[in-house]
C-alpha positions as CSV (number, residue, x, y, z in Angstrom):
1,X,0.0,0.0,0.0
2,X,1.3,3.3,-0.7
3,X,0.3,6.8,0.7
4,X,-1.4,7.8,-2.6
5,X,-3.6,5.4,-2.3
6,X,-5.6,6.6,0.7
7,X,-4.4,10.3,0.8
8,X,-4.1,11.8,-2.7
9,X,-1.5,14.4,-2.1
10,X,-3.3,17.3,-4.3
11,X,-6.7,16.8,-2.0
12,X,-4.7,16.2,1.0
13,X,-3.2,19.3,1.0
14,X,-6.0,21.3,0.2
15,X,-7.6,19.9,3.6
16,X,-4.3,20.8,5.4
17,X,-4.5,24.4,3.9
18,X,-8.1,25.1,5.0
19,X,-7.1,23.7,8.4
20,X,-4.9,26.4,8.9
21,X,-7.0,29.1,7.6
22,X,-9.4,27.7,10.0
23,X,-7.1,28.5,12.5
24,X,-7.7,32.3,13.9
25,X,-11.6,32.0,13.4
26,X,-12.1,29.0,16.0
27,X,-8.5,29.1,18.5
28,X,-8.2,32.6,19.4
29,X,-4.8,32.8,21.6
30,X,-6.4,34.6,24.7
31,X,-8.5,30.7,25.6
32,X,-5.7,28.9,25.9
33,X,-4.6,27.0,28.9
34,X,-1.7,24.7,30.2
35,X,-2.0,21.1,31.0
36,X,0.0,18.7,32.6
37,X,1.1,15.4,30.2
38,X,-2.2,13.4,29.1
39,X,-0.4,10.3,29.7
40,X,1.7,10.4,32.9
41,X,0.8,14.1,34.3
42,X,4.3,15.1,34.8
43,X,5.5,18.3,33.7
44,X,6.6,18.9,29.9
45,X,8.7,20.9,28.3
46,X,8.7,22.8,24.4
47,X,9.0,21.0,21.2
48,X,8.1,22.9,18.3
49,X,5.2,25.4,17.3
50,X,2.9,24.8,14.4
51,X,0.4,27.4,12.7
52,X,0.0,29.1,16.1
53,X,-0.4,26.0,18.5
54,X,2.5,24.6,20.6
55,X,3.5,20.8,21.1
56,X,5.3,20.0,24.2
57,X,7.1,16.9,24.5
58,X,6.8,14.9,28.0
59,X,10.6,14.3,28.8
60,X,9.5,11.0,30.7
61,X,7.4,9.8,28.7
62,X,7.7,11.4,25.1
63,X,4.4,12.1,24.6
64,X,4.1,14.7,22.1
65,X,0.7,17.5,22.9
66,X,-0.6,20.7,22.0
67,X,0.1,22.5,24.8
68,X,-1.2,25.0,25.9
69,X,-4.7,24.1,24.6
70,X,-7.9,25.6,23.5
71,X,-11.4,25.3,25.4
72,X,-12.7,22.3,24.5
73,X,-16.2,24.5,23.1
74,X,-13.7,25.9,20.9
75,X,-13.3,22.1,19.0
76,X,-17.0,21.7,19.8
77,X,-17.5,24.6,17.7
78,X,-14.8,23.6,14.9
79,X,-15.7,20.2,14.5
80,X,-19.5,21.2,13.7
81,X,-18.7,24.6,11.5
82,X,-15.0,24.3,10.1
83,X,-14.0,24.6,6.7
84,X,-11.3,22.2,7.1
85,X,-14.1,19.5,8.6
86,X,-16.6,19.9,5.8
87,X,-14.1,19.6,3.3
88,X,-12.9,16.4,5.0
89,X,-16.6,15.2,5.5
90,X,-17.4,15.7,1.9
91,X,-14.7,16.2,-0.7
92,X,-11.6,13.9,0.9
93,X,-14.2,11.2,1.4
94,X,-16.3,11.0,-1.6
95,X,-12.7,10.9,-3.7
96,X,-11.0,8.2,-1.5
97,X,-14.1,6.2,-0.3
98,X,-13.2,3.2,-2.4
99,X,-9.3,3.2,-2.3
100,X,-9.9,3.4,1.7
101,X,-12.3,0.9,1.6
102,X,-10.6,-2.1,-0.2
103,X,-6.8,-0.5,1.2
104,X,-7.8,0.3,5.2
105,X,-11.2,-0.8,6.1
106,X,-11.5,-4.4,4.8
107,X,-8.1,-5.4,6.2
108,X,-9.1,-3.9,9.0
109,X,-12.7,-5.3,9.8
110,X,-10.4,-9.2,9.5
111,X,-8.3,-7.9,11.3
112,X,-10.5,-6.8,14.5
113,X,-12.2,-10.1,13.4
114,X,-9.2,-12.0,14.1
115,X,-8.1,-10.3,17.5
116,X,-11.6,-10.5,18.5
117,X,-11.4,-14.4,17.9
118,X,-8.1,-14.9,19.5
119,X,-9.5,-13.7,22.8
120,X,-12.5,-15.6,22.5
121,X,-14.8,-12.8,22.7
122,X,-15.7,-13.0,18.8
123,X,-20.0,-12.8,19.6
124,X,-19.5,-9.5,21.6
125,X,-21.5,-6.7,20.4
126,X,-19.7,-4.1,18.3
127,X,-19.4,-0.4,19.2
128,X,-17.7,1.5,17.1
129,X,-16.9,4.8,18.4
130,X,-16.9,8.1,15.6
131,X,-17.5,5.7,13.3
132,X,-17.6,8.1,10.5
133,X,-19.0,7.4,6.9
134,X,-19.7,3.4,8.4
135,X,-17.1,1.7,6.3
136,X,-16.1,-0.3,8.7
137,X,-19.1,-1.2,10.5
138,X,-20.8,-1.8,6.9
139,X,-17.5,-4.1,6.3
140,X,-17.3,-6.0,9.7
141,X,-21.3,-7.0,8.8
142,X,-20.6,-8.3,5.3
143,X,-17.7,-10.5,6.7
144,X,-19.3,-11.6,10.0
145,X,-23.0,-10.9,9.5
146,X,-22.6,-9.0,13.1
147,X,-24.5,-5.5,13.6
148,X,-22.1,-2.9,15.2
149,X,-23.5,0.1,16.7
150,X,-21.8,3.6,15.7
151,X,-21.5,6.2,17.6
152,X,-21.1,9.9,15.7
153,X,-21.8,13.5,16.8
154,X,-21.8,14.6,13.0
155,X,-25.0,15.2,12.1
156,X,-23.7,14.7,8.5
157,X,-21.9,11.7,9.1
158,X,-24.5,10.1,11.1
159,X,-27.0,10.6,8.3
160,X,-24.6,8.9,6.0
161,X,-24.4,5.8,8.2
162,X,-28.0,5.7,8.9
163,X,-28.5,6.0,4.6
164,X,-26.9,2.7,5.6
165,X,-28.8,0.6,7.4
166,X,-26.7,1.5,10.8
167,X,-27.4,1.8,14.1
168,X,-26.5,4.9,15.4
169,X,-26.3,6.8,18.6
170,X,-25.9,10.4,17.5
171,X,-23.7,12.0,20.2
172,X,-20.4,12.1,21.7
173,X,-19.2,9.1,23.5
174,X,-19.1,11.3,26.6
175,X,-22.9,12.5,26.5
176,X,-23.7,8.2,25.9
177,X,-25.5,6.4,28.7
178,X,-25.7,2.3,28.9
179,X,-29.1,2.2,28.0
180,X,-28.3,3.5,24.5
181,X,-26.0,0.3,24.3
182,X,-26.8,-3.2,23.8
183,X,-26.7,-5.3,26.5
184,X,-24.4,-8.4,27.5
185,X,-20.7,-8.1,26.6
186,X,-19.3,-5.7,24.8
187,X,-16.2,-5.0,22.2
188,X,-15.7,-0.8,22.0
189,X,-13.3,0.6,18.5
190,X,-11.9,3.4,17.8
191,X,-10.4,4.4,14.9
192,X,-8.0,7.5,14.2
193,X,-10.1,9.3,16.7
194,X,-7.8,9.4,20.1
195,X,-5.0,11.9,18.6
196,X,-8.3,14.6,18.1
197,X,-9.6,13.6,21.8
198,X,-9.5,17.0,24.0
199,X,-9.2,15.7,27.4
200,X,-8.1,11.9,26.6
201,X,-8.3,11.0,30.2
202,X,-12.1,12.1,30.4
203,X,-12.7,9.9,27.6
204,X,-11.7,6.4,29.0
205,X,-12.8,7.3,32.2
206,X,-16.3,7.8,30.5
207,X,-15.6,4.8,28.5
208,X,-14.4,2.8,31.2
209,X,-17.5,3.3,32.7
210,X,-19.8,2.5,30.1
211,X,-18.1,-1.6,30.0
212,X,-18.7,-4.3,32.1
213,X,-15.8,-6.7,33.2
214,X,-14.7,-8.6,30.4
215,X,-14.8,-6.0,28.2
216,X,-12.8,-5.1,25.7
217,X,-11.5,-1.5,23.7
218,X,-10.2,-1.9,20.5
219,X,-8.4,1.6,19.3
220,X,-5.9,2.9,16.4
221,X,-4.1,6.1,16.9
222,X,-0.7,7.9,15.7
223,X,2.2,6.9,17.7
224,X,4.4,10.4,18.3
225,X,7.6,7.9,18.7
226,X,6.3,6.5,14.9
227,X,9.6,6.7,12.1
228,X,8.0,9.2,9.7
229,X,7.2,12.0,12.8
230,X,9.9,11.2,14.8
231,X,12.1,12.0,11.3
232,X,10.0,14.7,10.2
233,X,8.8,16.1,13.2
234,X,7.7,19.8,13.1
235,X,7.6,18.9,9.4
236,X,5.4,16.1,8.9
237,X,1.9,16.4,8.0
238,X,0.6,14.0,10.8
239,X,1.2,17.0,12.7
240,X,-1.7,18.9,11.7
241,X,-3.4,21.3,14.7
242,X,-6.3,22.1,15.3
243,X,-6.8,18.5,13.9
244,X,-4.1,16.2,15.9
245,X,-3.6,17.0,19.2
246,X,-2.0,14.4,21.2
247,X,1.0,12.0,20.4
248,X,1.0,9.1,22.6
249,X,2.9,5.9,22.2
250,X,3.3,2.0,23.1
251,X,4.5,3.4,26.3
252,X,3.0,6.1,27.5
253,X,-1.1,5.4,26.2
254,X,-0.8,2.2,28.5
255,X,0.3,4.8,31.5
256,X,-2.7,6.4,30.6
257,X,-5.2,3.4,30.5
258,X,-3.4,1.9,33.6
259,X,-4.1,4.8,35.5
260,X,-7.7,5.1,34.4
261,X,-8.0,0.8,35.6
262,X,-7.8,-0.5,32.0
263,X,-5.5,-3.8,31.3
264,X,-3.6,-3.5,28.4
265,X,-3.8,-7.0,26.6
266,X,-1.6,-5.6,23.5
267,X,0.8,-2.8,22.2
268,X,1.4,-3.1,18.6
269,X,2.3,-0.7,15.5
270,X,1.4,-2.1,12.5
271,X,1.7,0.3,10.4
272,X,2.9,0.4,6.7
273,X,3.7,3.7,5.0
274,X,5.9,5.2,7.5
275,X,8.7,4.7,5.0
276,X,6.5,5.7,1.6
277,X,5.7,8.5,3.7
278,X,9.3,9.8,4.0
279,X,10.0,8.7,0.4
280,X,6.9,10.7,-0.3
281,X,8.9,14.2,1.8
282,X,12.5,13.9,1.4
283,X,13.2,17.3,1.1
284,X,11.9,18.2,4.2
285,X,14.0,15.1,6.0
286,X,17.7,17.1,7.7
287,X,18.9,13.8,9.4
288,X,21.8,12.8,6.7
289,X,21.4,9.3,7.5
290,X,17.3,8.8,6.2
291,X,17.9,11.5,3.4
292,X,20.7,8.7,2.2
293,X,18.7,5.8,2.9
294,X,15.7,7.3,0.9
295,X,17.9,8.4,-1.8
296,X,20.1,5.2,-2.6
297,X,18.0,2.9,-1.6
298,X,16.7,0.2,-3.3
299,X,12.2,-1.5,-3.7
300,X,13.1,-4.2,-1.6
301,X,15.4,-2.5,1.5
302,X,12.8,0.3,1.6
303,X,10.2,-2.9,2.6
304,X,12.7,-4.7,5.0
305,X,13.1,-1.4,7.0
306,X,9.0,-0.6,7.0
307,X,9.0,-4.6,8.1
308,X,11.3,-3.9,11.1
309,X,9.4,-0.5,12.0
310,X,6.6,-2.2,12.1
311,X,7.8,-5.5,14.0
312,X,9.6,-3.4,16.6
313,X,6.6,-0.9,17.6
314,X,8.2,1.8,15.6
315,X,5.6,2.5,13.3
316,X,3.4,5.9,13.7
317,X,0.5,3.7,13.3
318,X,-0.7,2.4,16.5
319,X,-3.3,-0.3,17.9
320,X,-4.3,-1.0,21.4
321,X,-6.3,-3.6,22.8
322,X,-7.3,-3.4,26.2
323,X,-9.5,-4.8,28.6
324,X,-11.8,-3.9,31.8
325,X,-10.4,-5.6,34.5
């Protein structure tokens, strides 16, 4: 799979640029306040600054965060009115929904499938949290001939998955209650949501909640210790405020869910572009040693090195399976 695929550079960018000129309407300065790591709480210290929002990187931890941070009504707001979003809701997905269905979300319903299987909770009901356009869930039905329940505070988006036969609980995971659930165990996903979450910690605890013992949550998320940001860093596009916020990693999201009560059953990064991905921006790479690599190297070492980024939880691409104690 390559980056094209699934992100067409010309429409990419246009959703980046918007996001920026989205920028001074919704995050005035004057809102912001400082926060203590989202993963461990320790104190952090300056990273880089991107289109007027900070990152701080935890020094125990290396979480990577916007820091300090707008009011969450401020992303509220954004997430219902931007430019940026609309464009995203509408344009980016219309023009990539097949190359992301047959490239991300089929792989990915056998792959929850198979995890699901492995720890023998394969008849739990499915929740899939911002579930979006309801790829996935419209996937994971097809190959399993389960239901999964979405839940999306778009009111676009939710529309979309309802023009689709879904169930769906039109809110945000933190306004949900039980009853809106179904009953008896339970398997939670998330998808590319976490990095936008504004309080993380609220979140699981909320989430946490919401599951019974036995339970299991199911998420992906961008791994700030990942090959492409860690090379690119202020430079790479994953970086994208108001958009991506936080920047855990195999270390530091378990610190999190450990000190929310979640068990972390596994830790993985299974990602496979983070090496297309610098391919895709060498001229923004300074370290001498990737800028060489990507220039003399050769099809088949550029796919031995994604292989070991990917076997040794070095990927930017990150899943996490957890449990409820």
């Amino acid at each position: 799979m390559k980056e094209e695929h699934i992100r067409p550079q010309e429409i990419f960018n246009e959703f980046l640029r918007l996001a920026v000129a989205d920028i001074p309407r919704f995050f005035p300065d004057e809102q912001r306040a400082r926060i203590p790591c989202p993963a461990c709480g320790g104190a952090s210290g300056f990273a880089f600054a991107k289109h007027g929002f900070q990152y701080d990187e935890c020094p125990d931890c290396r979480t990577l965060f916007v820091n300090p941070r707008p009011p969450a009504e401020a992303f509220y707001d954004y997430y219902q009115n931007g430019e940026s979003v609309k464009y995203w809701a509408s344009t980016f997905y219309r023009a990539t929904a097949d190359a992301r269905r047959e490239s991300l979300w089929k792989p990915k319903a056998r792959a929850v499938r198979d995890i699901l299987v492995r720890l023998g909770c394969e008849s739990a009901a499915l929740v899939d949290i911002g579930g979006g356009y309801g790829i996935f869930a419209e996937e994971y039905r097809l190959l399993t001939d389960q239901e999964v329940v979405v839940i999306e505070p778009s009111q676009e988006l939710a529309a979309v998955c309802k023009k689709r036969n879904l169930h769906v609980v039109e809110e945000f995971l933190e306004n949900v209650s039980e009853k809106q659930l179904p009953q008896g165990r339970k398997a939670f996903l998330s998808f590319e949501l976490f990095e936008h979450l504004h309080e993380p910690a609220i979140f699981c605890e909320h989430l946490f909640r919401l599951m019974a013992p036995g339970d299991i949550f199911l998420f992906t998320t961008l791994s700030g210790t990942g090959l492409d940001i860690r090379v690119l860093w202020q430079d790479s596009k994953a970086v994208a405020p108001p958009h991506h916020l936080n920047f855990f990693n195999p270390k530091s999201v378990k610190l999190l869910l450990e000190r929310v009560g979640f068990k972390v059953l596994e830790a993985t990064t299974p990602g496979r572009l983070d090496v297309d991905i610098l391919r895709n921006n060498r001229a923004l790479i300074q370290d001498r040693f990737w800028r060489t690599f990507i220039d003399d190297g050769e099809e088949d070492d550029f796919a031995a090195m994604q292989d070991l980024v990917t076997a040794r939880r070095l990927s930017s691409h990150m899943m996490i399976v957890c449990t409820r104690p």
